[in-house]
PADOVEX-196898 format. One record per atom (N, C-alpha, C): x, y, z; residue in three letters; residue number from 1. Coordinates in Angstrom, 1 decimal. Each point is the difference from the previous one (the first is absolute). Layout:
<drenses>
[drense [X Y Z] "ALA" NUM];
...
</drenses>
This chain:
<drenses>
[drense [0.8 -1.2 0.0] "UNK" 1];
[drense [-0.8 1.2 0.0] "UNK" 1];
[drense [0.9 1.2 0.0] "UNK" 1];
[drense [-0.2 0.9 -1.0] "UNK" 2];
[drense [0.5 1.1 0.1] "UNK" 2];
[drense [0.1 1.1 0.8] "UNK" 2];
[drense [0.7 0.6 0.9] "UNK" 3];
[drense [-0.7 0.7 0.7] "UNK" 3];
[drense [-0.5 1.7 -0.4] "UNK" 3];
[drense [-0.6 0.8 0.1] "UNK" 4];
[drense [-1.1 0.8 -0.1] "UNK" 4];
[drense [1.4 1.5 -0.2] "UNK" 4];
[drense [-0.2 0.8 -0.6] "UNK" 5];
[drense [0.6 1.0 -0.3] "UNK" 5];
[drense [-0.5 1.0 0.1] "UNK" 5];
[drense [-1.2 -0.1 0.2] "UNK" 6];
[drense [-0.6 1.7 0.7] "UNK" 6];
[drense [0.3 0.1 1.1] "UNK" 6];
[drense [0.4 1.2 0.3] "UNK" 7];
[drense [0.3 1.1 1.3] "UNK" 7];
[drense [-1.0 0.6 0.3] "UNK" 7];
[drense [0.1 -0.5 1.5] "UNK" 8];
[drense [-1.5 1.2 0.7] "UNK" 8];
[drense [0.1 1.5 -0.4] "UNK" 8];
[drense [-0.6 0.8 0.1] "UNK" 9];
[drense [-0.5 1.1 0.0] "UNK" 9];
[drense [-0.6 1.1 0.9] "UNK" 9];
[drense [0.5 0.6 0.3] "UNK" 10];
[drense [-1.5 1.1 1.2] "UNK" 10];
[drense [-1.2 0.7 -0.8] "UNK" 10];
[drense [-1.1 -0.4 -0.1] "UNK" 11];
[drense [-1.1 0.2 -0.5] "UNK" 11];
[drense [-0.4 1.9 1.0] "UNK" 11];
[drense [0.0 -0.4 1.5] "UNK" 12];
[drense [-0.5 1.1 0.2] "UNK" 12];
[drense [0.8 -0.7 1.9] "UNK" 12];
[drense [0.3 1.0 0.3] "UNK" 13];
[drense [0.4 -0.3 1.5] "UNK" 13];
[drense [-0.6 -1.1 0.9] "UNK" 13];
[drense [0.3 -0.6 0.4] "UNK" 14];
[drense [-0.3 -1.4 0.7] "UNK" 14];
[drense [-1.3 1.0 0.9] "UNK" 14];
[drense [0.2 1.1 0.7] "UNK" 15];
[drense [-1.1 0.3 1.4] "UNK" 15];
[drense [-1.0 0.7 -1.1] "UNK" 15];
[drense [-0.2 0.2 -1.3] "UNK" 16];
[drense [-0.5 0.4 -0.6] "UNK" 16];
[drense [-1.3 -0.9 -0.6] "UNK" 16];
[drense [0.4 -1.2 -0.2] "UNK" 17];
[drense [-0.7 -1.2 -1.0] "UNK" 17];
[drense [-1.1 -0.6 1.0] "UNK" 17];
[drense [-1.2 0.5 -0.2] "UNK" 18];
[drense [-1.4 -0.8 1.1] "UNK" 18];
[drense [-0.1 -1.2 -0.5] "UNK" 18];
[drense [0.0 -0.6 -1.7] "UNK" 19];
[drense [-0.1 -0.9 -0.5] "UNK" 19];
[drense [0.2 0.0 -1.4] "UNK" 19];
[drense [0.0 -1.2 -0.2] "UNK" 20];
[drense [0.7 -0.7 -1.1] "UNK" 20];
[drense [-1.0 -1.0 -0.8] "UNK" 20];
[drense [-0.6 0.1 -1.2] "UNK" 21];
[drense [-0.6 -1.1 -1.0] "UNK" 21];
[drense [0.6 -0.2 -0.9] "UNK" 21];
[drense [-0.5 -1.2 -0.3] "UNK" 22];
[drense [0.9 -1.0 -1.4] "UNK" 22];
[drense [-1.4 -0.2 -1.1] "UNK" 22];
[drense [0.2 0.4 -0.9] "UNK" 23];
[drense [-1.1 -0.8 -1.6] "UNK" 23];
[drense [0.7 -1.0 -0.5] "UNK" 23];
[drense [-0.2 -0.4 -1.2] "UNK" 24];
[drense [0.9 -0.8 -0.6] "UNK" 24];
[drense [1.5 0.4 -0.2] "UNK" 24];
[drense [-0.5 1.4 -0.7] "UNK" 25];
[drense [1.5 0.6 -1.0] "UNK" 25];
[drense [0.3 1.5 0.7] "UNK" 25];
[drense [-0.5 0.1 1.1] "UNK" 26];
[drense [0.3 1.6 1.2] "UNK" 26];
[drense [-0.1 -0.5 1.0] "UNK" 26];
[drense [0.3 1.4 0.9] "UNK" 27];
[drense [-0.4 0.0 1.0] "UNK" 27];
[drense [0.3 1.5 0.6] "UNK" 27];
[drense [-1.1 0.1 1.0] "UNK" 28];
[drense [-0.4 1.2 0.2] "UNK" 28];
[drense [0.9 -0.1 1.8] "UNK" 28];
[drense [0.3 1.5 0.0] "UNK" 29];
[drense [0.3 0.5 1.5] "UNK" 29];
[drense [-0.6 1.1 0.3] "UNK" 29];
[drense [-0.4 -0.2 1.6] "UNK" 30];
[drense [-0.8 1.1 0.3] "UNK" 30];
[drense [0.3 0.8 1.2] "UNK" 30];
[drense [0.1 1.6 -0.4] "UNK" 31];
[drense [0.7 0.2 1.8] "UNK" 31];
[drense [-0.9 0.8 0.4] "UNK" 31];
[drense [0.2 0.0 1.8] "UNK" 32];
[drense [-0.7 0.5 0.8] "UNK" 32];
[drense [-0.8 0.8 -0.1] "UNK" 32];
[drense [0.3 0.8 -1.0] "UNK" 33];
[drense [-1.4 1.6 -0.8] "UNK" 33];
[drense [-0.7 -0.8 -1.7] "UNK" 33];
[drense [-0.1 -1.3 0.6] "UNK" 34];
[drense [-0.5 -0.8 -1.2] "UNK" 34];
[drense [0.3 1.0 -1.4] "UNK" 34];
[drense [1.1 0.0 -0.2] "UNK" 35];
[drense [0.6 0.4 -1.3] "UNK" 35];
[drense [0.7 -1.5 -0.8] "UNK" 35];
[drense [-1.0 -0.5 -1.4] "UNK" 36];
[drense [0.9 -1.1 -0.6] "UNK" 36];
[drense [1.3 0.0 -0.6] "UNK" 36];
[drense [1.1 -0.8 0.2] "UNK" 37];
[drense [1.1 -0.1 -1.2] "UNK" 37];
[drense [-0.3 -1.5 -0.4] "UNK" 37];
[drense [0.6 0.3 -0.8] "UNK" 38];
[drense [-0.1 -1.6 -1.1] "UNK" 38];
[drense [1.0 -0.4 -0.9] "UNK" 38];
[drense [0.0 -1.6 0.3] "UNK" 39];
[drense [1.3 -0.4 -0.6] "UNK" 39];
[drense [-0.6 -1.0 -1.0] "UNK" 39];
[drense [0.4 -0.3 -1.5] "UNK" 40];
[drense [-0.1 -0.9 -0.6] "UNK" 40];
[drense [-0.6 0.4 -1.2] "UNK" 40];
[drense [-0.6 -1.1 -0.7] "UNK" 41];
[drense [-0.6 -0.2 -1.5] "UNK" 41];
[drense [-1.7 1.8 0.1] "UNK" 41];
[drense [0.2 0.3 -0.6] "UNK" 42];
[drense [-1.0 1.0 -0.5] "UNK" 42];
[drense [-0.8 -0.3 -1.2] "UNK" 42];
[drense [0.0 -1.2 -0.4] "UNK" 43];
[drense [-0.3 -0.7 -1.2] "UNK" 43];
[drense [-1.4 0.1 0.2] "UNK" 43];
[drense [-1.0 0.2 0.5] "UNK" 44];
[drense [-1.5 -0.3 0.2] "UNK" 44];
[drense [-0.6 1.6 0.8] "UNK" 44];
[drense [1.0 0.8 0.2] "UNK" 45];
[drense [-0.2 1.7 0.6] "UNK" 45];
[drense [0.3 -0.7 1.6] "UNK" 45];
[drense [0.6 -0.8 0.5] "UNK" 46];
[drense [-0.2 -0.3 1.4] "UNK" 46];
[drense [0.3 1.0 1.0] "UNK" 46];
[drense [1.1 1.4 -1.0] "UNK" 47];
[drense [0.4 0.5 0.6] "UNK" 47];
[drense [-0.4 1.1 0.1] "UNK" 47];
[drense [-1.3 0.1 -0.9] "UNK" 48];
[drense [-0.9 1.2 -0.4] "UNK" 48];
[drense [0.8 0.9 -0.6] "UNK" 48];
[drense [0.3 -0.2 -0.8] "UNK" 49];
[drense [0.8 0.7 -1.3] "UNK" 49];
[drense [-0.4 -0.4 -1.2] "UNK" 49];
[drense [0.2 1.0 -0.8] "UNK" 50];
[drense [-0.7 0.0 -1.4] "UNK" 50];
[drense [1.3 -1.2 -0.4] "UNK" 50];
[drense [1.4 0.5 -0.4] "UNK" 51];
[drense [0.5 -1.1 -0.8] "UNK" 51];
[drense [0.7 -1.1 0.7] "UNK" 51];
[drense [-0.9 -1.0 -0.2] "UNK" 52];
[drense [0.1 -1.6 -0.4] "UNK" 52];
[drense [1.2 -1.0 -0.1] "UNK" 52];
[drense [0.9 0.8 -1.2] "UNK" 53];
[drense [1.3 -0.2 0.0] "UNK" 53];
[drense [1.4 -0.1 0.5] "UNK" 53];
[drense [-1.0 1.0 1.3] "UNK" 54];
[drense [1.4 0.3 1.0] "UNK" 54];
[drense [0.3 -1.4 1.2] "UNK" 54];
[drense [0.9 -0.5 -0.3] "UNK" 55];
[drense [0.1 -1.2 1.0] "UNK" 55];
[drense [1.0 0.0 1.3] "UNK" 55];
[drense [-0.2 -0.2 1.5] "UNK" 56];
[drense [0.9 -0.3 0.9] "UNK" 56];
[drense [0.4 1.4 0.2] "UNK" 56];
[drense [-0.9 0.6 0.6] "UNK" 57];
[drense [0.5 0.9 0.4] "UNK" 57];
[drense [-0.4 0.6 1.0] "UNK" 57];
[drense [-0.1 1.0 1.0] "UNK" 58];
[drense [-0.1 0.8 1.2] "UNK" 58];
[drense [-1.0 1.2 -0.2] "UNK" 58];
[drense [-1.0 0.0 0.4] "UNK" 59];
[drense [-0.5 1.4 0.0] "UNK" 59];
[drense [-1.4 -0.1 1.1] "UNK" 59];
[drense [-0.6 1.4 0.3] "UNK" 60];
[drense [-1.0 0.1 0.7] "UNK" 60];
[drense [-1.3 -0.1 -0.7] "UNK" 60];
[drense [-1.0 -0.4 0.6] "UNK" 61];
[drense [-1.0 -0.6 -0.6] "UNK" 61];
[drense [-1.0 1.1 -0.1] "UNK" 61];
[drense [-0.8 0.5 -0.6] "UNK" 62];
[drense [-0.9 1.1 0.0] "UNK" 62];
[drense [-1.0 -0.3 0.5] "UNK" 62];
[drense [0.3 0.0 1.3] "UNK" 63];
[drense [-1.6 -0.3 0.9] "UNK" 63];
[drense [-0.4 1.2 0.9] "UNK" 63];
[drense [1.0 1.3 -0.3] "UNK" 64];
[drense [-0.1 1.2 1.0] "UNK" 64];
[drense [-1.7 0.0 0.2] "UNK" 64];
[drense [-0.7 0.5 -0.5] "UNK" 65];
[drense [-1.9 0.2 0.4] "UNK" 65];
[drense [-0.4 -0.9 0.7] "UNK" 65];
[drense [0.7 -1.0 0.1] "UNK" 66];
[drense [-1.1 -1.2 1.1] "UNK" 66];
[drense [1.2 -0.3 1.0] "UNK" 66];
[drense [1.0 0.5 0.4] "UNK" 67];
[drense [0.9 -0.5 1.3] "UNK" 67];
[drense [-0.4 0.3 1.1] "UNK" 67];
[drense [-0.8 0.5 0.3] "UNK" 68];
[drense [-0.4 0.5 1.8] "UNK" 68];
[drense [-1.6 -1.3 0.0] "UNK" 68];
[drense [-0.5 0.0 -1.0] "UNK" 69];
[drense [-1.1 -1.1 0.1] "UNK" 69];
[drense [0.1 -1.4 -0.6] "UNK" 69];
[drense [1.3 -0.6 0.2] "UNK" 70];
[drense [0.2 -1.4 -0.4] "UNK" 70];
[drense [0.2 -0.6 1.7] "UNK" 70];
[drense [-0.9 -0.9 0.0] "UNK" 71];
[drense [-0.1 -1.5 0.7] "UNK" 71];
[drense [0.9 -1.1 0.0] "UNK" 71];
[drense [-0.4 -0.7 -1.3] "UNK" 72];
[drense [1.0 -1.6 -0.5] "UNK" 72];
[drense [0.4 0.6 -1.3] "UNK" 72];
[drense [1.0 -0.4 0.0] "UNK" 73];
[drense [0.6 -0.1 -2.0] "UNK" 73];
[drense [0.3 -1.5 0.4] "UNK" 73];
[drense [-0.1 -0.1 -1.4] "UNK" 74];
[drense [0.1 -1.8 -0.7] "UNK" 74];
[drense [0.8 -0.1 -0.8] "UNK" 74];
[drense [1.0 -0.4 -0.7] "UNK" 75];
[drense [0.7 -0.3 -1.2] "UNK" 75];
[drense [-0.1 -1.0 -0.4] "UNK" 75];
[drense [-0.9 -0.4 -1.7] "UNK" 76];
[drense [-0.3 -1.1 -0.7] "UNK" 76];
[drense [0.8 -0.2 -1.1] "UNK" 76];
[drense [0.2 -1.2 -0.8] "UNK" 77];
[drense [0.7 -0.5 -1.0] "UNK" 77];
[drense [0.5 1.3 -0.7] "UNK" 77];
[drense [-0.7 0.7 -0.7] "UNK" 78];
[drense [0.2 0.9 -1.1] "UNK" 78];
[drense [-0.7 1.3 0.8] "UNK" 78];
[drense [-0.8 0.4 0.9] "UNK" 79];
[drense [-0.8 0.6 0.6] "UNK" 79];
[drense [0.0 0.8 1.3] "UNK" 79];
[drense [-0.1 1.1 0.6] "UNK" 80];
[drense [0.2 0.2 1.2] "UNK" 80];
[drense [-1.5 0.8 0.5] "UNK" 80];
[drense [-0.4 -0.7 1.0] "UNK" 81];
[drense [-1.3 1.1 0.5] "UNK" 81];
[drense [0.0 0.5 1.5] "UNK" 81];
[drense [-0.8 1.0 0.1] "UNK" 82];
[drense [0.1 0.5 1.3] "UNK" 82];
[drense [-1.2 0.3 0.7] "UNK" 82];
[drense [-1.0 -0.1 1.2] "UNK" 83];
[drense [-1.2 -0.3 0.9] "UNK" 83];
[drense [0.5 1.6 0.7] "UNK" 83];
[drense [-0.9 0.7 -0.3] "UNK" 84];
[drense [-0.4 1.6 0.9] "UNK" 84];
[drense [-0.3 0.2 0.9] "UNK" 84];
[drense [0.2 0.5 0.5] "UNK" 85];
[drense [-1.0 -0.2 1.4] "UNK" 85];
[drense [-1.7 1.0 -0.3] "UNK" 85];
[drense [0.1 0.1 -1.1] "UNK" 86];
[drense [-1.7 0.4 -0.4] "UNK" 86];
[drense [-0.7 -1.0 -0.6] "UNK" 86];
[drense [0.8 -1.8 0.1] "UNK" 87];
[drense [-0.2 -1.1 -0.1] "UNK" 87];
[drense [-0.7 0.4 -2.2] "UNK" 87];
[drense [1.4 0.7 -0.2] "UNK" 88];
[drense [-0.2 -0.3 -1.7] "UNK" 88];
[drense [1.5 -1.0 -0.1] "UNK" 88];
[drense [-0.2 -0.2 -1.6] "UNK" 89];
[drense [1.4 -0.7 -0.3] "UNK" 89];
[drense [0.4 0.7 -0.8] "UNK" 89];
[drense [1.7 0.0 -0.6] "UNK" 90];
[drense [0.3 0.5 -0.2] "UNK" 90];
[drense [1.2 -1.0 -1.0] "UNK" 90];
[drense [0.2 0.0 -0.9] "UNK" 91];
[drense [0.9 -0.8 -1.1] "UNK" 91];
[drense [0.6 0.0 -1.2] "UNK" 91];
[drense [1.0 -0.5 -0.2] "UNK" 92];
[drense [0.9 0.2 -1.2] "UNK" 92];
[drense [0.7 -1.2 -0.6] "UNK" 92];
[drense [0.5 0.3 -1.1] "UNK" 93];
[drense [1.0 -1.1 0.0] "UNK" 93];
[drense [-1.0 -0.6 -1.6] "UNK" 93];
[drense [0.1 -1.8 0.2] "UNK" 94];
[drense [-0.9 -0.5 -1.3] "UNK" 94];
[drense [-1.3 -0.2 0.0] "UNK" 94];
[drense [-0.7 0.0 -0.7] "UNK" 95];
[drense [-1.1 -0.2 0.1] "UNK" 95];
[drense [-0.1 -0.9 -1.2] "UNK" 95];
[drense [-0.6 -1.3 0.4] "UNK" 96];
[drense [0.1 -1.2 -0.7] "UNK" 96];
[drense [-1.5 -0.1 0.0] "UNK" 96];
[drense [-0.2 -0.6 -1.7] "UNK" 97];
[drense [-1.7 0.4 -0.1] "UNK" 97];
[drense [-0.8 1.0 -0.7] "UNK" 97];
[drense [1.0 0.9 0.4] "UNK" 98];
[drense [-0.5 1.7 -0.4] "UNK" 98];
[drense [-1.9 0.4 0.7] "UNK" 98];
[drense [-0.2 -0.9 0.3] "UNK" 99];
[drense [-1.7 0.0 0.6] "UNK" 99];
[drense [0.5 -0.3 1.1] "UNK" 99];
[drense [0.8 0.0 0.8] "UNK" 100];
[drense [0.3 -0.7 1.5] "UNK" 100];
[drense [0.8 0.9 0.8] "UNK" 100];
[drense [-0.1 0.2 1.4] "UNK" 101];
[drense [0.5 1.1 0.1] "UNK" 101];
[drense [1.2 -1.2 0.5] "UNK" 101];
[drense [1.6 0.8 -0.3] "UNK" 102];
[drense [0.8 -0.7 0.6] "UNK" 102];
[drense [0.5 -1.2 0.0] "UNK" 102];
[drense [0.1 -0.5 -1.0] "UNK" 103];
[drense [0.1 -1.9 0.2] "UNK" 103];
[drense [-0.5 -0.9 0.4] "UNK" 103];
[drense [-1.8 0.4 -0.2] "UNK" 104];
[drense [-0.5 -0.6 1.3] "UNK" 104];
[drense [-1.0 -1.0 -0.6] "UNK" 104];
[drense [-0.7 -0.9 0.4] "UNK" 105];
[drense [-0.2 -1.0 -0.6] "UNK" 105];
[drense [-1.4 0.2 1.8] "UNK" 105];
[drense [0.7 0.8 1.2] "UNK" 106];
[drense [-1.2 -0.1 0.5] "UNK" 106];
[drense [-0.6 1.3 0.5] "UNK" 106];
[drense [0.5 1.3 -0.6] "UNK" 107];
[drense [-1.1 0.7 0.0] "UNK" 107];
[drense [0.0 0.8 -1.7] "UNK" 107];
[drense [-1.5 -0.6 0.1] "UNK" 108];
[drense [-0.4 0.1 -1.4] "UNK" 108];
[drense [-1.2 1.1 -0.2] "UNK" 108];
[drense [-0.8 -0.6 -1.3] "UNK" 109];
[drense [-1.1 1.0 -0.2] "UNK" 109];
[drense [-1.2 -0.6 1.0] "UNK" 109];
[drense [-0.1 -1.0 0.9] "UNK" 110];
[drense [-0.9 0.1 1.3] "UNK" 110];
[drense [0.5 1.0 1.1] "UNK" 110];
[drense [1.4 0.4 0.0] "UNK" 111];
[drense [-0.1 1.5 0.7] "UNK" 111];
[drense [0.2 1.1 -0.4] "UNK" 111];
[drense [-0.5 -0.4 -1.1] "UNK" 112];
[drense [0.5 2.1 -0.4] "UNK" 112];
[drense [1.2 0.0 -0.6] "UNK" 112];
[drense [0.8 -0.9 -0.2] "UNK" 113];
[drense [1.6 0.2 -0.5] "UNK" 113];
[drense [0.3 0.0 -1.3] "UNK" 113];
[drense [-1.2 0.0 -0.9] "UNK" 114];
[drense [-0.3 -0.1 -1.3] "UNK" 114];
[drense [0.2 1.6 -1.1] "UNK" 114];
[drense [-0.1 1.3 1.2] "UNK" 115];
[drense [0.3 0.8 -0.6] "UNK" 115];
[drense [1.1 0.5 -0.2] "UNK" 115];
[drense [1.3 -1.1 0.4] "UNK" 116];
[drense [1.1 0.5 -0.5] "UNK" 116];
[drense [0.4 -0.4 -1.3] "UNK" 116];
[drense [0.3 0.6 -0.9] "UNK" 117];
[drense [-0.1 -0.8 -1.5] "UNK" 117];
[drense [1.9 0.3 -0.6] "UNK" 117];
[drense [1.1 -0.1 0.7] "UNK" 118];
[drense [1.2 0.1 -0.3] "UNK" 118];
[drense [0.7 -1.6 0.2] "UNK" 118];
[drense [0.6 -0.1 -0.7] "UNK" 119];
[drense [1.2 -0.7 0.4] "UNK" 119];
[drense [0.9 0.2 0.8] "UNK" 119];
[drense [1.0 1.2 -0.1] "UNK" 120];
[drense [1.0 0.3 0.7] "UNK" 120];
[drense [-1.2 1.6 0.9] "UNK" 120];
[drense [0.6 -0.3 1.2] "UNK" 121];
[drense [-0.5 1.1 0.9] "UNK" 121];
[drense [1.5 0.9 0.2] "UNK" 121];
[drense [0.2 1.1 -0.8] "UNK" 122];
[drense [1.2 0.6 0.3] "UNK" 122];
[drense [0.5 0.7 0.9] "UNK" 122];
[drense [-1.2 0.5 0.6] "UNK" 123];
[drense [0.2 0.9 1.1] "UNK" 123];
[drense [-0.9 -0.9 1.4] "UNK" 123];
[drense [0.5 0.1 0.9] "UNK" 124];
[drense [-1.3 -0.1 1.4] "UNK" 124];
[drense [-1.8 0.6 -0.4] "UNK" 124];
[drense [-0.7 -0.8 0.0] "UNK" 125];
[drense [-1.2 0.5 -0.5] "UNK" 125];
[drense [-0.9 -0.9 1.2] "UNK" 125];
[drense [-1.3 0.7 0.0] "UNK" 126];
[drense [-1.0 -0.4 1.4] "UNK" 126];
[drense [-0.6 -0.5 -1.0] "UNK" 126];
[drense [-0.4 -1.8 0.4] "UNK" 127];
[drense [-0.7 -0.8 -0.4] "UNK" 127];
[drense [-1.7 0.1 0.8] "UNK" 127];
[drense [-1.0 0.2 -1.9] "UNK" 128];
[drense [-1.0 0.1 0.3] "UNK" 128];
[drense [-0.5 -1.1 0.6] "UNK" 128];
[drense [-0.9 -0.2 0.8] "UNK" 129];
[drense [-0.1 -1.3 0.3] "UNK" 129];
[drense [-1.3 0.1 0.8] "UNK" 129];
[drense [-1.0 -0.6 0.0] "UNK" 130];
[drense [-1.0 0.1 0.9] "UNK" 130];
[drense [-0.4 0.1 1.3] "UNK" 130];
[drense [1.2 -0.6 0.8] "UNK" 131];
[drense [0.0 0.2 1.7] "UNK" 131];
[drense [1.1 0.8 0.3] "UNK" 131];
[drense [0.3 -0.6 1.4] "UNK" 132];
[drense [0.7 1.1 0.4] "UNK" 132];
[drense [1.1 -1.5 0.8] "UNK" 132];
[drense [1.4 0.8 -0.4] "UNK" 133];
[drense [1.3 -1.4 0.6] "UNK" 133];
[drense [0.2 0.6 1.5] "UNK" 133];
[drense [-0.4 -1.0 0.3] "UNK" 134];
[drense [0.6 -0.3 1.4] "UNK" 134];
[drense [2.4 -0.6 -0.2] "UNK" 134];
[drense [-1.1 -0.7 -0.7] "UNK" 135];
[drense [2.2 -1.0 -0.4] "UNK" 135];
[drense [0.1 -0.1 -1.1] "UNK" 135];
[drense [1.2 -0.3 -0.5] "UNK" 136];
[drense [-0.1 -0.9 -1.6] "UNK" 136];
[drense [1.6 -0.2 0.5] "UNK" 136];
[drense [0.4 -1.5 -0.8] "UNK" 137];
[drense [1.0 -0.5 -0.5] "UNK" 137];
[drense [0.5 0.0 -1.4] "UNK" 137];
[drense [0.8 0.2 -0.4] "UNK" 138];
[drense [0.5 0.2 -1.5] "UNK" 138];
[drense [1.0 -1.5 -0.4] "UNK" 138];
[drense [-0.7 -1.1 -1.0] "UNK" 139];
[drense [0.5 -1.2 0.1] "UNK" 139];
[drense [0.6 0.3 -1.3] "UNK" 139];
[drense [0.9 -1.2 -0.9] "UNK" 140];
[drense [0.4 0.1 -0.9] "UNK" 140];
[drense [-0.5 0.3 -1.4] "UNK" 140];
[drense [-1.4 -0.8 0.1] "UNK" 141];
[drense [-0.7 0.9 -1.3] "UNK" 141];
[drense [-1.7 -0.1 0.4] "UNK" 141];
[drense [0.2 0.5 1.6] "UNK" 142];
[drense [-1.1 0.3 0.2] "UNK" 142];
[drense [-0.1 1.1 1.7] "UNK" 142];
[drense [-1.2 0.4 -0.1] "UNK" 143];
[drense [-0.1 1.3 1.7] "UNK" 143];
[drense [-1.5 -0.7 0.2] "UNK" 143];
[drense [0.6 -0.1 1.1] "UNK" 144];
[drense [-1.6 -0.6 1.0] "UNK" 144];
[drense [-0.3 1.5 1.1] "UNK" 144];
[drense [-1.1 0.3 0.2] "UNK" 145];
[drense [-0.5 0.7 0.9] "UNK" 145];
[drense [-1.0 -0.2 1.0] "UNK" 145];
[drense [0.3 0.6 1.1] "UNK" 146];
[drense [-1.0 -0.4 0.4] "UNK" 146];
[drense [-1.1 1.5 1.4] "UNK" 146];
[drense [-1.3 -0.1 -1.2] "UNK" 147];
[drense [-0.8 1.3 0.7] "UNK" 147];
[drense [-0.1 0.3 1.1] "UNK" 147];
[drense [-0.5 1.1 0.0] "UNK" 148];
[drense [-0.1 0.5 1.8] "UNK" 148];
[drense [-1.4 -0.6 0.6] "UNK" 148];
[drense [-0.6 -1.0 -1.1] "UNK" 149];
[drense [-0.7 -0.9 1.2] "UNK" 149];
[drense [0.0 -1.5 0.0] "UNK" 149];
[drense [1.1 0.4 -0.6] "UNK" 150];
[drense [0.3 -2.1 0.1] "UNK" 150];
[drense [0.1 -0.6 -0.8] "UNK" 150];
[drense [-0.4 0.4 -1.3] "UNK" 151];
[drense [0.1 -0.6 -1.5] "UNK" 151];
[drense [0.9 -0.2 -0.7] "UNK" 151];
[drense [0.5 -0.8 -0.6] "UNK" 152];
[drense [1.1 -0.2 -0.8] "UNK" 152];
[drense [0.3 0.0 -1.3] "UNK" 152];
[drense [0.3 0.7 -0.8] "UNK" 153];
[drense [0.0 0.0 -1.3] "UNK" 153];
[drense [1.8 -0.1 -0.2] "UNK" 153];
</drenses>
């Protein structure tokens, strides 16, 4: 076995970093004033950037408008979403389907998720949806949610 030739890196000061997600091909860092950086593939907008092209690289994520009211963030295969605390969603990245919001295979046109009609979500965008998220998880080519009265889509 070969051994590995990448060299760590400082992303953002160790007392800095609240948390850390993985997708397939990124991964997102989040510090303390919920400000995103992001590392990896941009190939699907994961990193909410227009070009696609740009691969393995470092930058902050355009989430300024919704940092004081994020809850959970999730990081999925190709996809990244985020749960408000005015219990909307909020998501980027692929959209597999183009009728589906987010990869998702389980919230569909039985909730409302039908009015997103993109493939690629380029920027953070609030997912129409018919209830209101209490949670969601962001899986590899799918986001499960679950309402503020117990329902699951």
């Amino acid at each position: 076995m070969t051994p590995s030739t990448s060299k760590p890196f400082e992303v953002l000061p160790l007392s800095k970093i609240q948390d850390m997600l993985c997708g397939y091909e990124h991964g997102l860092f989040i510090s303390y004033d919920n400000t995103f950086y992001f590392l990896g593939s941009n190939l699907y907008n994961q990193a909410a950037k227009a070009d696609t092209n740009i691969q393995r690289y470092y930058e902050m994520v355009a989430l300024n408008e919704y940092k004081k009211q994020i809850r959970k963030v999730s990081a999925g295969g190709w996809h990244n979403i985020v749960v408000l605390h005015s219990n909307k969603l909020v998501a980027w990245g692929y959209n597999l389907g183009n009728n589906r919001v987010v990869n998702t295979n389980s919230i569909d046109s039985r909730c409302g998720a039908d009015k997103l009609h993109r493939t690629h979500i380029e920027q953070p965008t609030i997912v129409p949806l018919d209830f209101d998220v209490l949670d969601a998880s962001a899986g590899q080519w799918h986001t499960i949610a679950l309402s503020t009265k117990g329902e699951v889509c």
